[in-house]
C-alpha positions, 0 to 999 in steps of 0.5 A: 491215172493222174489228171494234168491240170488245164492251162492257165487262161491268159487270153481276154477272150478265154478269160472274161471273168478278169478284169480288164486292167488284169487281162492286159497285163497278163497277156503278152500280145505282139505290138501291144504297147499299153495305153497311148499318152498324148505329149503336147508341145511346151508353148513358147516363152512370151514376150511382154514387149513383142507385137506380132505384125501381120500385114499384106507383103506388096510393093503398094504396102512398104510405105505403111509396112515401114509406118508399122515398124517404125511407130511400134519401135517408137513406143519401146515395142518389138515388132515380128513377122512371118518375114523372120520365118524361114522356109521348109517344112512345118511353116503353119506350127512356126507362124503358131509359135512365133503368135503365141510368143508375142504378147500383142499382134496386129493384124491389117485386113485392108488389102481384101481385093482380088489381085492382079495376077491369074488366077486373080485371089484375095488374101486369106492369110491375114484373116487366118493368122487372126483366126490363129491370134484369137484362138491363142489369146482363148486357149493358151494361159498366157495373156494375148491381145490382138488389134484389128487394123483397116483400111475403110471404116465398117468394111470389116464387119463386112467382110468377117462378120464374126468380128462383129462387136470388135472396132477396127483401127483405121488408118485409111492407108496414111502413114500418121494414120498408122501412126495415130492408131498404133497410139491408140491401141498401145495408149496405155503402155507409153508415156503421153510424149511417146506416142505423139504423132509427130515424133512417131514420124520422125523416126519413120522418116529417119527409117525411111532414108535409109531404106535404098542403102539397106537394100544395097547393102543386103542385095534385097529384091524386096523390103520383105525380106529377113535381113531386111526387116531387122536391119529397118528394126534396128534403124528405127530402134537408133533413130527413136532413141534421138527423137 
């Protein structure tokens, strides 16, 4: 009588003694996919000339929202902002994407008040598109400087106190305030006559004039709008060329 020869042990509890890397390989199991590997996303491509602008979106801020425009254009810099990004799904990974391509980003925290409309809130979006500033400028290989922009001298370390040891800009919601501190920040990327006050204000104010027939030609409700943004863009980068 011959003896039939016992089955091949293929399963990991039935063969402890393979190694593990062995006892996979051996076993066929349904679904089993082997070992999961995590793909990242390729960070997008930097800009060396772009400034992410991250600024409240009322009325009571257009004044400075075209200071902010105008004065980075006149410095030879290019201004973005959420305004550019379209609705739907994943907005937070487009707002990512659009900090991590821009190598600077100013972020104004001056409206910390709450609003007028119930239920009356502050704004946390600036705050947080700062906190996803700084973590692009540590984690990603790619250079990132980001300004802090206010309104009121030490309020800042009040109201995000993890800035502490970081001096805000202040413009002291004026328009050559924002023009005076935008020269600060970017003093060393312009030649001394560029950043001058008073030619900065020239191409805000020649901006500035153009702003109702923008708003005609683009049946825009409101300055913060996609087309409305870079045609301001576009307005300014002419009239810096003439001042």
């Amino acid at each position: 009588m011959t003896r039939e020869s016992s089955p091949r042990l293929t399963h990991p509890r039935l063969a402890p003694h393979l190694p593990a890397r062995q006892r996979n390989k051996r076993t066929k199991q349904p679904g089993y996919r082997g070992r999961q590997r995590t793909v990242r996303a390729k960070p997008p491509e930097r800009l060396n000339n772009a400034v992410f602008l991250n600024i409240p979106y009322d009325e009571r801020f257009s004044r400075l929202y075209l200071a902010y425009i105008s004065g980075l254009i006149h410095l030879g810099l290019d201004p973005r902002a959420t305004v550019e990004i379209s609705g739907g799904q994943n907005r937070l990974e487009k707002i990512l994407d659009l900090i991590r391509s821009c190598r600077y980003s100013i972020h104004d925290l001056s409206r910390v008040q709450l609003d007028g409309v119930r239920p009356r809130t502050p704004r946390f979006n600036m705050p947080f598109e700062l906190g996803l500033a700084v973590a692009s400028a540590k984690l990603d290989s790619a250079p990132h400087t980001w300004f802090v922009f206010e309104s009121v001298t030490r309020r800042a370390a009040k109201s995000l106190s993890d800035l502490s040891g970081t001096d805000p800009h202040i413009h002291r919601e004026t328009i050559e305030g924002v023009m005076r501190e935008i020269g600060n920040a970017f003093v060393r990327r312009s030649s001394r006559d560029r950043y001058s006050v008073t030619e900065m204000m020239k191409t805000y104010r020649a901006v500035s004039r153009r702003v109702k027939e923008i708003q005609r030609e683009t049946r825009a409700e409101s300055l913060f709008e996609a087309r409305v943004f870079r045609l301001l863009c576009t307005t300014a980068r002419a009239a810096s060329h003439t001042s």
